[in-house]
N, C-alpha and C positions, 0 to 999 in steps of 0.2 A: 157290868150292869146293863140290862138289854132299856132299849128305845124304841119307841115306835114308828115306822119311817110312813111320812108322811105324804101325802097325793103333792104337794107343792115339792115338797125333796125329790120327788119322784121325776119330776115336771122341768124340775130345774135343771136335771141331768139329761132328760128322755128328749126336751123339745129340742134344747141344741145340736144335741145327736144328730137327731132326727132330721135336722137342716143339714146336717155338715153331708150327713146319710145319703141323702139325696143327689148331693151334686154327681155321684160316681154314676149314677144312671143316668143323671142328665146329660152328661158329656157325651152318653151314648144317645138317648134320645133326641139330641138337638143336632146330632150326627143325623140319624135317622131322620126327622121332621124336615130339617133342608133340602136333605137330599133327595128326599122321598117327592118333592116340589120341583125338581128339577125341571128343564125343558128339556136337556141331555141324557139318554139311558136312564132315566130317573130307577123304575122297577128293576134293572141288573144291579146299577150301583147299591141299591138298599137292597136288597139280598146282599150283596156283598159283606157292607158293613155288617148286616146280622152275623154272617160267620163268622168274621175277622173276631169282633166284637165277645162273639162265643168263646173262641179260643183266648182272648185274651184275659177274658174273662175267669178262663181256666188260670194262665199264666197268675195274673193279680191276687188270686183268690189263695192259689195254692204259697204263693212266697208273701201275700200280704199277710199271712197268719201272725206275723209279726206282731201287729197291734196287738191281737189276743194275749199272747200269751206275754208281751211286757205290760199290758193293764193287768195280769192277772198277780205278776210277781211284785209290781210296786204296789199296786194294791192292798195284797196281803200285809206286803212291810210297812206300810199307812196306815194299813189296821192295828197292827203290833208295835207301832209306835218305833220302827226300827229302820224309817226310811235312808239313812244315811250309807246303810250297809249295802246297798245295790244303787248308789245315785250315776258308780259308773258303767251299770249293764245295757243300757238304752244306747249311749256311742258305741258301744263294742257290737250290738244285735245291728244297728246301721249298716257300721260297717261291713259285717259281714253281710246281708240282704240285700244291697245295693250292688258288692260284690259280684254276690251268685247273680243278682240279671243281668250285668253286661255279660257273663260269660251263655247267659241263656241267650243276650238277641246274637253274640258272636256265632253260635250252635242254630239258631234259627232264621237268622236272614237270608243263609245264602240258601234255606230249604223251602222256602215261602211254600211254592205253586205246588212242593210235594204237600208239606201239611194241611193245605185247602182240599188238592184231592180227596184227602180224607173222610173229608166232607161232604166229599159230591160234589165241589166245585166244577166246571168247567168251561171252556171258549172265553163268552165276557165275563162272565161272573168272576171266573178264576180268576184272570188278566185285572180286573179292579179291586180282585182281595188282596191278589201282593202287592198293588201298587197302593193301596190302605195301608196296611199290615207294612211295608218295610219301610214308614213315615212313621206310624204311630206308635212300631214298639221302643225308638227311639225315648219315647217318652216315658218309658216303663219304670229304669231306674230313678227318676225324680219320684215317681208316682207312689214305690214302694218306702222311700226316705219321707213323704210325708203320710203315709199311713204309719211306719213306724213312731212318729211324732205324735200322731195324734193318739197312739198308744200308749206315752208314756203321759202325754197330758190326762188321756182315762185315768188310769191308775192311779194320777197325783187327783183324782175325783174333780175335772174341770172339762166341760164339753164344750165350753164358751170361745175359748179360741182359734179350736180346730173350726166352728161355726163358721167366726169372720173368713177364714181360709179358705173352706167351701165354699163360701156364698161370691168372694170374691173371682176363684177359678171357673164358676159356672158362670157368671158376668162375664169374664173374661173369652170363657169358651163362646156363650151364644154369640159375641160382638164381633169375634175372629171367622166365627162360623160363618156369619152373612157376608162378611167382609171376602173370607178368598173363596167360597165355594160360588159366588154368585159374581164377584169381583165389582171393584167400581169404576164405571166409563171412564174410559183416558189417563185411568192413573193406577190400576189393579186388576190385569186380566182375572177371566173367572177363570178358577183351578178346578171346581167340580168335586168329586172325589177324594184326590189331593188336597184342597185346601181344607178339607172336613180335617184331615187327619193332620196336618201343619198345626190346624187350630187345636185339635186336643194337645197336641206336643205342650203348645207354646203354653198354654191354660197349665199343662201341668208343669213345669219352669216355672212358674209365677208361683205354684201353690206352693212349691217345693223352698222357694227363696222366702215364703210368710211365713213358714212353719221354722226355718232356721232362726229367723229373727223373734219369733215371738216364746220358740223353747229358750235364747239365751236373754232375752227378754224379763221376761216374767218367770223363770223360773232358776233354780239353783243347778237345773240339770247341764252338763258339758257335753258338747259335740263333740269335743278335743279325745279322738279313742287313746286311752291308757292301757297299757296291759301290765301287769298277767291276769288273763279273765277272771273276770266276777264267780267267786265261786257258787252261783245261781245258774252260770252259762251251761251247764251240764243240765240242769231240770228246764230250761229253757229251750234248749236242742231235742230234747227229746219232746216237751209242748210242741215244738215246729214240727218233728217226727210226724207225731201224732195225727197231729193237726193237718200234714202235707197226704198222712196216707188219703186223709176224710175228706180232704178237701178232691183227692185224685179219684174217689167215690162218688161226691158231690157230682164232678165235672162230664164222669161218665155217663150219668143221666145226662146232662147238658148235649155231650156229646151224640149221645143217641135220638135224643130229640131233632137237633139240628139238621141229622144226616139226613134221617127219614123225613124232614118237612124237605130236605134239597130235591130229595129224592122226588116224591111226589112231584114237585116244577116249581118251574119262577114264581107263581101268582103265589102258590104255597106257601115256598120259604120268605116269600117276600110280606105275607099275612102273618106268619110265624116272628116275622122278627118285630114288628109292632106287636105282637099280643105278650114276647116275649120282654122284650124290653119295659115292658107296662110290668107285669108280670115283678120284675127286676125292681121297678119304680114301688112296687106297692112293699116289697118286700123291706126295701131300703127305707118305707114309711116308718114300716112297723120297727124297723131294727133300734128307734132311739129308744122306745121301751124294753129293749133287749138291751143296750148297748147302758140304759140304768141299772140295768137286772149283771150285765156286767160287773160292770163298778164300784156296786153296791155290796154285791154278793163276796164280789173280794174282800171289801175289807171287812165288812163282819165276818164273814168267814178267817182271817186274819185273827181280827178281836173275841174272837171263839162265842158272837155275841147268837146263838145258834136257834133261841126264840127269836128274835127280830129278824134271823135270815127269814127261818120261815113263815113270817107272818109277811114279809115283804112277797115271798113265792104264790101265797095266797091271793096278794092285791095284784101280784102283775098277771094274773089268770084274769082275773077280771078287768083289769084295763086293756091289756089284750084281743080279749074276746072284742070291748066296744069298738076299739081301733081298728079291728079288722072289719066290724061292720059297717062305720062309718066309712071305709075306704070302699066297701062292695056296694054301699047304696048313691055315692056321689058318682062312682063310675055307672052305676044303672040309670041313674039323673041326667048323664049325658051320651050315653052309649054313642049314641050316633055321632056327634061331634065329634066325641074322642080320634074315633078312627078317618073322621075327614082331615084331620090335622096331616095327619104321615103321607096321607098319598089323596089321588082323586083316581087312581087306578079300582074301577068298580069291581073288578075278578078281585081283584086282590081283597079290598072291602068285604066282598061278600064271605069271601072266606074268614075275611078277621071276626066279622058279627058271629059268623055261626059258632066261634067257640070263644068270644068274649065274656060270656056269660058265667062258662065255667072256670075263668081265673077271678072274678069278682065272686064268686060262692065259696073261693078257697080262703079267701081273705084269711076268715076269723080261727080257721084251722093253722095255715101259716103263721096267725100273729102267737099261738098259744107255741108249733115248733121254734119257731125264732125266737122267743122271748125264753125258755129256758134252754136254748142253744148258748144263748148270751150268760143265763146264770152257770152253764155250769162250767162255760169261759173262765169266768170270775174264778169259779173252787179250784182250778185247774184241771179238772177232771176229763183232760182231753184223751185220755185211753180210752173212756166210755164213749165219746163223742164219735170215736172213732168205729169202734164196735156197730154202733146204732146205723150210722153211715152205708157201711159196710153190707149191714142186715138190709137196710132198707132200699137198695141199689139194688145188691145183686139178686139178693129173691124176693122184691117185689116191685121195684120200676120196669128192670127187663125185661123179665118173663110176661109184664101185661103188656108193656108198646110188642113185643112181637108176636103175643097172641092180637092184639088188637089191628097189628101189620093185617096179620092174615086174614083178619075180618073185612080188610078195608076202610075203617073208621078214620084212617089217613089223621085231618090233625085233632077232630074229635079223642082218635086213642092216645096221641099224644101227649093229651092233656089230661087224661084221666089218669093216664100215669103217673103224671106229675102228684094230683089227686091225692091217691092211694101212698105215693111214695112221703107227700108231708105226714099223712096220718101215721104212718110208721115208723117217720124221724119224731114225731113230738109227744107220741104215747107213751113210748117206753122211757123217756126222757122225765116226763110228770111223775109216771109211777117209781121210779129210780129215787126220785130227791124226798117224796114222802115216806117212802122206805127206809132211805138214809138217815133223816133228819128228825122226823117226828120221834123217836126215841132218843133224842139226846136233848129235845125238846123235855120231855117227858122226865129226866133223867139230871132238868136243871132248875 
């Protein structure tokens, strides 16, 4: 029998999200904000972090898929009333995710300075990305064992706990941050750089140790891995497949942004990574109303309840759109502030205003991509996800930042790319699910 999901039901998933959402850019931008304050290399170190951060960014994004695709499978069995039959898939996905990253920082520490080149790093910039970068990826596998958690708390439809965890690592992060990068007189040399990256370690330790206690806590789920695998671990491997090709599409963009702002020079990359980081911030705004549209979507899609999904895809269009403008018009309320926070380097400044404008206009097109990025999370339908990825990377983010290379438009085309590239991950995405769905709507 279908129900109507309600703007509080909505609210009650999307705002917590929405906090836990946050603290993953904040780790980076209070990286960023300190650093960018320094009296020391302030402008090399903050390019730094931007790249470091980029690629890690790759890293987390591509192996956290975790969370997706076990909210999508408890989810379902939440919906279908059959949660028992996969309660031991969450230790068993752990274990393996936590796995593969020590074997990735084993495969990437001792490559640091090559992987930055990649990037355009070099002289100081490089010399402070691997000295970030082989601190913080230390932190990686905690970081991936509590996104898996907060995975399986989605799917058990609870965004509350993973909240206090976030809210506490990012406490924990800004207090560690002023603590070793600035150091305190007579009893805490400043580490600078180093202690930026100490302090996300240690923020992620802390999150990693609230998420074990509050999954055995409050929940019936076991950390204790059992085998022989859940037999879900096969459509879940392939969710991570999917999910890793889209995500390694995602990052490519990412990638080509970054190089070309290194490229262009310091004042650049170093305007690029405040616009970018913000950019990240605004995304991770919108993601609780995705990260509803997640959780949501799974279990009625679960409970085959397929009027209420879609009436629910209808509300999160227009919650979406407000949430993206309310984000685009608070940053236009403070423009200028915003950008005195990172730095007081005016090259750099100038460059961040001149294309600040165009990441606050993307808002409300971004909240409509993410927000059914997130439903179709939930359906599992990460083949498609992948597909769109794909399409919208390679023949439409690329081929504009390199026509727009050629133009000159430096990080003006950067950003336009970015632009066109949401328009083309969240079009084909709307028109897919009312295609899908509205006939079975119809049909019940």
């Amino acid at each position: 029998m279908s129900t109507s999901i309600t703007l509080k039901q909505i609210n009650k998933l999307a705002i917590p999200a929405l906090i836990s959402g946050v603290s993953e850019p904040i780790l980076s931008l209070t990286d960023a904000a300190i650093i960018g304050n320094m009296d020391y290399n302030a402008t090399e170190s903050l390019a730094a972090v931007g790249i470091v951060t980029t690629f890690l960014s790759m890293l987390i994004w591509v192996l956290g898929q975790t969370r997706s695709a076990i909210s999508s499978i408890v989810s379902q069995y939440l919906g279908a009333d059959k949660l028992s039959e996969v309660k031991n898939l969450p230790a068993q996905a752990m274990f393996l995710i936590t796995s593969l990253s020590v074997l990735i920082i084993l495969v990437t520490y001792p490559f640091a300075a090559q992987i930055f080149k990649l990037y355009n790093a070099s002289d100081l910039i490089l010399n402070y990305s691997v000295d970030y970068y082989q601190i913080r990826v230390f932190g990686f596998p905690f970081t991936l064992f509590t996104i898996a958690v907060f995975g399986t708390f989605r799917g058990l439809q609870n965004t509350y706990y993973p909240m206090l965890i976030a809210i506490t690592g990012a406490i924990a992060n800004i207090i560690l941050d002023v603590v070793l990068v600035y150091g305190i007189e007579d009893i805490i040399p400043a580490m600078h750089i180093k202690g930026a990256a100490y302090a996300s370690v240690l923020a992620q330790i802390i999150m990693a140790l609230l998420s074990a206690y509050y999954i055995l806590k409050k929940t019936d789920i076991p950390l204790l891995v059992r085998f022989p695998f859940n037999s879900e671990i096969t459509r879940f491997a392939l969710m991570i497949l999917n999910l890793f090709i889209r995500t390694i599409a995602l990052n490519v963009a990412l990638y080509f942004g970054t190089s070309y702002a290194t490229k262009y020079g310091t004042t650049y990359i170093a305007a690029y990574t405040i616009a970018i980081n913000l950019w990240f911030l605004g995304a991770f705004l919108i993601d609780g109303y995705a990260s509803a549209g997640n959780i949501l979507s799974g279990k009625l899609f679960g409970a085959k309840d397929y009027k209420t999904l879609f009436g629910l895809s209808s509300k999160l269009i227009k919650y979406g759109i407000v949430v993206g403008l309310v984000i685009g018009i608070i940053g236009a309320l403070f423009y200028y502030p915003i950008g005195s926070i990172f730095t007081d380097d005016q090259a750099v400044l100038d460059e961040f205003y001149n294309v600040f404008w165009i990441i606050l206009a993307m808002q409300p097109l971004c909240a409509l991509a993410f927000i059914f990025d997130g439903v179709f999370k939930g359906l599992g339908k990460m083949q498609y996800l992948r597909n769109v990825l794909l399409f919208s990377t390679l023949l439409v983010f690329i081929p504009v930042i390199f026509w727009a290379d050629e133009l000159g438009y430096k990080l003006y085309g950067i950003f336009i790319a970015f632009t066109l590239w949401i328009i083309a991950r969240g079009l084909p995405l709307i028109i897919k699910f009312r295609k899908t769905f509205k006939p079975l709507v119809q049909n019940t």
